[in-house]
C-alpha positions in Angstrom: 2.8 -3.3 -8.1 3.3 -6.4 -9.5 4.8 -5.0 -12.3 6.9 -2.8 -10.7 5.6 0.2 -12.6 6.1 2.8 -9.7 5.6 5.3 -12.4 1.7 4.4 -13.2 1.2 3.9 -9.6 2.0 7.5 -9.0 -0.2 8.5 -11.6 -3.0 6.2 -10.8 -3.0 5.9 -7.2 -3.8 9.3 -6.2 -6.9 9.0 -7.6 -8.5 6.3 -5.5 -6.9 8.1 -2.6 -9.8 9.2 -1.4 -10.9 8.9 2.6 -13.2 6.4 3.6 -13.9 4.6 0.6 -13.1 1.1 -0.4 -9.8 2.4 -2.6 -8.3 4.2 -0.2 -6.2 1.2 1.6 -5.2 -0.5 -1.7 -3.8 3.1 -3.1 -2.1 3.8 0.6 -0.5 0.0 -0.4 0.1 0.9 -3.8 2.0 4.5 -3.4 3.8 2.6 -0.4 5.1 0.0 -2.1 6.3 2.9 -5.2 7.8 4.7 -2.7 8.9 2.5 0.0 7.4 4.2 2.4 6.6 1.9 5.5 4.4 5.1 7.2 2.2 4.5 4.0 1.9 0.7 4.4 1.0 0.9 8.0 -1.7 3.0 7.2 -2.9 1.1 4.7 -2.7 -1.7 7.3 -4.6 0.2 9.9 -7.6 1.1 7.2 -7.6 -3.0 6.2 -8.0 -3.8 9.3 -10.4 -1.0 10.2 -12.8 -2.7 7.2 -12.4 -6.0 8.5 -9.9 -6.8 5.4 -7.6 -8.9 7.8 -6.1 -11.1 4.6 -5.3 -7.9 2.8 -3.9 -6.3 6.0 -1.7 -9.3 6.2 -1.0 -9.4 2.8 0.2 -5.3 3.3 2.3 -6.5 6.2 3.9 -9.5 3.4 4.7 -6.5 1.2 6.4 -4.4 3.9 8.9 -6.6 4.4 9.5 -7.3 0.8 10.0 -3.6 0.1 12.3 -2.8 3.1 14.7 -5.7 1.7 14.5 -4.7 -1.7 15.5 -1.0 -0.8 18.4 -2.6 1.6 16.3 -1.0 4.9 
């Protein structure tokens, strides 16, 4: 994401997307932020918070904000 390689993400992300497993927020966040999709991000949100990963639930709300200005939302 970093990197803006929305292209790998896409390829990679799906992969980790599986339910109920440690991966799954941080590829919701990663294909969210590719796509700029803000029903992605707030489930990603909603699954870091649902594993007690509060920082990285703030850190996805961070990002959603960042990727609605960048796409001029």
């Amino acid at each position: 994401m970093a990197l803006g390689r929305a292209a790998e993400i896409e390829e990679v992300a799906p992969i980790l997307l599986k339910p109920e497993t440690r991966g799954e927020p941080f590829a919701l966040r990663a294909l969210a932020f590719a796509r700029g999709d803000t029903e992605l991000f707030q489930q990603a949100i909603t699954r870091f918070e649902e594993m007690g990963l509060d920082w990285h639930a703030a850190q996805t709300r961070d990002l959603t904000g960042k990727a609605s200005r960048q796409s001029g939302a």
